[in-house]
N, C-alpha and C positions, 0 to 999 in steps of 0.2 A: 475448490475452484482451481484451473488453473489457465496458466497466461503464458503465452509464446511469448517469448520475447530473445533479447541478447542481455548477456550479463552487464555492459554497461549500463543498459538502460535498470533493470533491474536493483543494479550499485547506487544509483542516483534517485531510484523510490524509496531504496532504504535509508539512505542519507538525511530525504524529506523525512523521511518514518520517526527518524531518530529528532531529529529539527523537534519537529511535532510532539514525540514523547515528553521530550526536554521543556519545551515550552507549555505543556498540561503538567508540567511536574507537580502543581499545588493542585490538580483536580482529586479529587478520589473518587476511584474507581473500585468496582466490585472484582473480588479478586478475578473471578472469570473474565471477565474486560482485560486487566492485568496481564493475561496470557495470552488471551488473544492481540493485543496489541505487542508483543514480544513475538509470538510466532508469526505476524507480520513483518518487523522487524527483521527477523533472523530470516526467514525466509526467502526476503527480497535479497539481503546481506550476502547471505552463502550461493548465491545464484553461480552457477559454472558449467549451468547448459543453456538452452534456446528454451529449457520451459521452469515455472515455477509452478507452484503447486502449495493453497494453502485452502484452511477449512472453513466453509460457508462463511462463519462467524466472524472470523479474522478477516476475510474477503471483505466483507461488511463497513469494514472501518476505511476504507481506501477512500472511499468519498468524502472521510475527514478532511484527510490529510491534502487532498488534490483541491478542499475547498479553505486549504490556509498559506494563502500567498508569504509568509513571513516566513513559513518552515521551509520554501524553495531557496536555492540560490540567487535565481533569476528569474523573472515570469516567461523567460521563452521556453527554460528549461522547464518548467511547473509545463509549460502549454503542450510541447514536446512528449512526457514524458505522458499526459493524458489522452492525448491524441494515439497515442500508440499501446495505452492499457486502458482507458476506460471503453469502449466499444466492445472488447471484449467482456469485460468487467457485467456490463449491462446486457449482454445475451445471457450471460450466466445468472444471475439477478433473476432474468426475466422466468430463463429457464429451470431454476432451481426454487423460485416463489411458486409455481403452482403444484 
């Protein structure tokens, strides 16, 4: 999958990402879950162009994270930050489910 964006925005889903990891700290996950929640993570993290670029899987998990208000800073930043990657998010969803 991937997602136009600017690195700011990008900076601030990894932020969430990380929020999120931290706060599932006592779940257990299957190692592949494991990785794909890090190469979400890092992905969003290392952003320093206009696109990100992560695998089906790891794409997958975004709807976590957008749907856990505690892991945001703010809820305008969570609103923000959906507004401007989930639409993409859901074309690619739509487009890569069949």
């Amino acid at each position: 999958m991937q997602f136009q964006t600017n690195p700011a925005i990008a900076h601030l889903f990894a932020d969430a990402t990380a929020a999120f990891m931290r706060g599932k700290a006592d779940t257990v996950w299957l190692a592949e879950q494991s990785e794909q929640w890090s190469e979400l993570w890092i992905a969003f993290r290392d952003a320093d162009t206009a696109s990100v670029t992560v695998s089906y899987e790891a794409g997958r998990l975004m709807t976590w994270v957008w749907g856990a208000p505690w892991a945001w800073r703010d809820e305008p930043t969570r609103q923000w930050i959906k507004a401007e990657l989930r639409p993409q998010w859901l074309r690619q969803m739509k487009s890569l489910s069949h």
